[in-house]
Each structure stands twice: as structure tokens, then as C-alpha cells.
N, C-alpha and C positions, 0 to 999 in steps of 0.2 A: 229692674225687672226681677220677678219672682215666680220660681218655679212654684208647683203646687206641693203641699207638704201629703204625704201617702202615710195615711189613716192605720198605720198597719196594727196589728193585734198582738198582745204582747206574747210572748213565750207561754205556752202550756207549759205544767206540770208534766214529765216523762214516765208518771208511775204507771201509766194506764196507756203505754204509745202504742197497746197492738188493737185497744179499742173505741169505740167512738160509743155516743150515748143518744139511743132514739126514743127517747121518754119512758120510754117501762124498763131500761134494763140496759144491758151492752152487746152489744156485736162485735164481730170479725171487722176488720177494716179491709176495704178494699185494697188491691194493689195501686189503683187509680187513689183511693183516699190515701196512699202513704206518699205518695208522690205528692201530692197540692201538700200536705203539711207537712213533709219534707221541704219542698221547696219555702213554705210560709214562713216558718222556723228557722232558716237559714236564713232567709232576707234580713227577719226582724235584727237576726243576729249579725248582718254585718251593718246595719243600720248602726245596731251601737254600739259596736267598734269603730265605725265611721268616726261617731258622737266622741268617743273616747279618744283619738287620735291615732289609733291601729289600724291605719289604710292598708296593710299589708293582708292581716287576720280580714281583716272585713271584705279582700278582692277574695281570696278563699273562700269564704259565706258564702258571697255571691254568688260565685263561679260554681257554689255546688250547689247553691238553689237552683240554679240553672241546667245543673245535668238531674235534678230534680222532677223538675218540670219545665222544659226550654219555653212553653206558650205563658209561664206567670208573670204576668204584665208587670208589676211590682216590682221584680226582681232585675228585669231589665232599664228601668227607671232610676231606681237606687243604682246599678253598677254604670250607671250611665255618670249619673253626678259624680263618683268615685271617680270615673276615668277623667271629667271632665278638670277633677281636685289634683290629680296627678298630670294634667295637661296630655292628655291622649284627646285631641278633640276626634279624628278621626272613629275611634270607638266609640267615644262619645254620643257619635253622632249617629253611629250604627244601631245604639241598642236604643237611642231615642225614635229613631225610626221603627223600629220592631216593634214598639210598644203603640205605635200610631198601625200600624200593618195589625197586630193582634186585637186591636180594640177602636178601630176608626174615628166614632163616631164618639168616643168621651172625649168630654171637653178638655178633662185636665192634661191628658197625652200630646193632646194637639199643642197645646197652651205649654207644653213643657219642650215640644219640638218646637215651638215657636222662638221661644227665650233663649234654647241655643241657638238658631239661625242667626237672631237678629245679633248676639254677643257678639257671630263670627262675623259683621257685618255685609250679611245678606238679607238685609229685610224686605227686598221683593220674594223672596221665598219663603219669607216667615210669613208675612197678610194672610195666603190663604190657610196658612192651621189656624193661625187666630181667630179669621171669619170660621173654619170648622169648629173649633171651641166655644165659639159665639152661637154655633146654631144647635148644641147641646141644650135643650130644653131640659136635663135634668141638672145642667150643669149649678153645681152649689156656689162656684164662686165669678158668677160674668165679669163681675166690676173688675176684679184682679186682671184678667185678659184683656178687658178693654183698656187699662190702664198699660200693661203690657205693650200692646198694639201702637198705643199712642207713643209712648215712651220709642219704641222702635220705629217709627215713621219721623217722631222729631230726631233722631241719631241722622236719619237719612237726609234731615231739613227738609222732608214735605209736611210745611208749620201746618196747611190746611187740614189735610189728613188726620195730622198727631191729632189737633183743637178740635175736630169732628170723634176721634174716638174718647177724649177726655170726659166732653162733653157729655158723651154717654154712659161712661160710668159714674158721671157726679148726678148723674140724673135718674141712674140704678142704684147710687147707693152717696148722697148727698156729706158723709161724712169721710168720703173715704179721703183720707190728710196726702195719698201720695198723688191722687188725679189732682186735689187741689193745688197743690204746690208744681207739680208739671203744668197745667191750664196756666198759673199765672207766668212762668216761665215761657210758656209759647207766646203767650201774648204780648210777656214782654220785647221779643225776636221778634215779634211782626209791628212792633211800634205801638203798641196799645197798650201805653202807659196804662194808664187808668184806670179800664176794666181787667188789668196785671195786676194793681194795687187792690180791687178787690175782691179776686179770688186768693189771693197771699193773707189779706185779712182773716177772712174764713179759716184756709189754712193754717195762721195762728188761734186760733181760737179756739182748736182741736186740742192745742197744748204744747208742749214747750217743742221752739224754733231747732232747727236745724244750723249749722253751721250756712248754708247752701241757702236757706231763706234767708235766715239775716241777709248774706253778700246780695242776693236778687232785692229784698227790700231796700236796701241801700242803693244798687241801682235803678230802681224803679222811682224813685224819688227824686233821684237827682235829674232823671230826664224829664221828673213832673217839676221841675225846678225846687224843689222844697228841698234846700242844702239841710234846716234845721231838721228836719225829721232823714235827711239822708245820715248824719253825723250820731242820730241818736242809733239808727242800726250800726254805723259802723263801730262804737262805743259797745253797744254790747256784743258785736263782733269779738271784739280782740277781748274783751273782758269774760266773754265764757269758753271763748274757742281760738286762745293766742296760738298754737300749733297748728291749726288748722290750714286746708291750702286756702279756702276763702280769704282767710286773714292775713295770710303770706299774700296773697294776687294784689289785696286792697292794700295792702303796704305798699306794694313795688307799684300799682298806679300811683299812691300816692310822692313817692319820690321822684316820679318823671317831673 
């Protein structure tokens, strides 16, 4: 599951930080406009300290975008993921909430409270931000939520659910390679080899296999009975991904 990525805007130049520009010319800036780009400024900046590995500098940013302007929805999102990197899920979970309380009704907030509920394995409490992220008509990314949604309902094993939200994001967005490899996945769980086998097809044909398709293609074959096309996933199992834990499970089944 995947949070949403925030669009943020990069760093201004600081020659000009006491004014802003209204097409003929420049102005005084407000006390209200040095706070939003106070706090904007700061976000971007612990964003890429984040990015650089200075979780420390980057809680700083944060923390000061935030006595910046405590309502910039942004800034509580980013220090959210920060605590969540540092395992503070309680904070975590605080400032993901704050950012659903300051801005209800976008989809990605909900969508980003959702992905931590369902991590901490509550996904009766995730469904409804997902369904609010879902009912974001302006929302730019549904598929990703839907995909989310599903992904969290199969953690829970309600296969029907997960297979009802996959459903509708391959049906929102036909290329998306993670709903298809989750759909063939649940289907493989509820016994349905077959139509497992080809949404895993599609899924490869998006481009090159995951460690986690090959092992599901190899089992999905063998319970289609087809050893020889089971043996060709496991072959290039260990041949591109000998490290892997797929490749590790399929060994130790194979020594039982």
C-alpha cells in the first residue's frame, strides 16, 4: 500500500521574502502570507532532508512549518511519515488524523489515514477513509485507493471485499500492474486457479515479474496441475531472485 506522494513546490529564491508579485509590480506581504510560506518552505525543506537521510534536520523543518502555520495540511502529512520512519506510530497517527480534520473531504488525506490504519492492522477503521477518498470527485488518483482498500481487506482475509475493490480499480485504470497482481493473488486464496492465472498474465505483460509473481505463478500452476510450466516460474525464480524470501519458501517447500 502507498501513500500519496504531496506535489509540493520547490524552495523560492529568498531575495525577495518580504514581497510577493500581483502582476504589475510587488507588494508588502502579509503577516498571513509569511506564515503559509513560512510554513511551505519549511515542509519542502524537511521533505529533503527526509530524502537525504537527516530525519533529525527534517523533524526541525517540520516542527517549524508547523508553528508556522499549525492548519498547513502538508506539513502534517510529511511529519507524519517522518514519525511513522522513526516508529512513533502514536504521532503518526496524530498528525495523520489532523490532516483528515483540516481537509475532510480530499481524497488523498483520507487515502493516507487509511494506509496507516490498515499497516497497524485495523482495517475496519481504515474502509471508511478509503470509501471518503473514493468519494473525492476531484480526487486525481482513485485507482491507487481502490487498490489500497483491497490490499487491506485481503491482510484482513475478507477475499470478497479485497476482489470487489481490485476489481474496481482495474476497471478505473486497466494497467494498473499492482491491482493486477493483488486480483490474481486473491483469486488464487479463494481457489480460482484459473481466472488467478489470467489476471497474473496481464500482470506480466506490464513488464518485468516481481519476485512475489513468479512464487504465485508457480503456485498457481501447480494447483492447475501444469508441473511443466510450474518448474519454468520456479527456474526463473531462483535465477533472478536467489535471495529472495519467495525463493527461500520455494526451496524449503521443496525439501519437505
Amino acid at each position: 500500500m502507498r501513500l500519496e506522494r504531496w506535489g509540493l513546490v520547490a524552495v523560492l529564491a529568498l531575495a525577495c521574502a518580504g514581497c510577493v508579485g500581483d502582476g504589475s509590480g510587488l507588494r508588502p506581504t502579509s503577516a498571513a502570507d509569511d506564515r503559509a510560506k513560512g510554513a511551505e518552505v519549511h515542509t519542502e525543506l524537511g521533505q529533503r532532508y527526509m530524502q537525504n537521510g537527516d530525519l533529525k534536520g527534517a523533524m526541525e523543518k517540520l516542527q517549524k512549518a508547523l508553528q508556522f502555520d499549525p492548519k498547513y495540511v502538508p506539513a502534517h502529512t510529511v511529519i507524519a511519515v517522518l514519525y511513522e520512519q522513526i516508529n512513533d506510530p502514536a504521532n503518526a497517527e496524530l498528525h495523520y488524523r489532523k490532516a483528515v480534520e483540516l481537509d475532510p473531504k480530499k481524497g488523498s488525506v483520507n487515502n493516507n489515514l487509511a494506509v496507516f490504519l490498515c499497516k497497524e492492522h485495523r482495517a475496519a477503521e481504515a474502509k471508511p477513509y478509503f470509501d471518503r477518498a473514493l468519494a473525492d470527485p476531484f480526487y486525481e488518483t482513485p485507482s491507487l485507493a481502490m487498490t489500497n482498500a483491497g490490499t487491506c481487506q485481503l491482510q484482513s482475509q475478507d477475499y470478497d471485499a479485497a476482489e470487489a475493490y481490485f476489481r474496481k480499480a482495474i476497471d478505473r485504470n486497466p494497467n494498473n500492474a499492482d491491482a493486477l497482481y493483488q486480483m490474481a493473488h486473491v483469486l488464487y486464496l479463494k481457489n480460482d486457479a484459473f481466472r488467478a492465472r489470467a489476471f497474473l498474465q496481464r500482470y506480466e505483460a506490464l513488464g518485468a515479474p516481481s519476485p512475489e509473481s513468479l512464487k504465485l505463478g508457480h503456485d498457481i500452476e501447480l494447483r492447475l496441475g501444469n508441473g511443466e510450466g510450474a518448474q519454468d516460474y520456479a527456474k526463473r525464480l531462483r535465477e533472478r531472485f536467489p535471495d529472495s524470501d519467495p525463493a527461500h519458501a520455494l526451496d524449503a517447500t521443496a525439501r519437505q
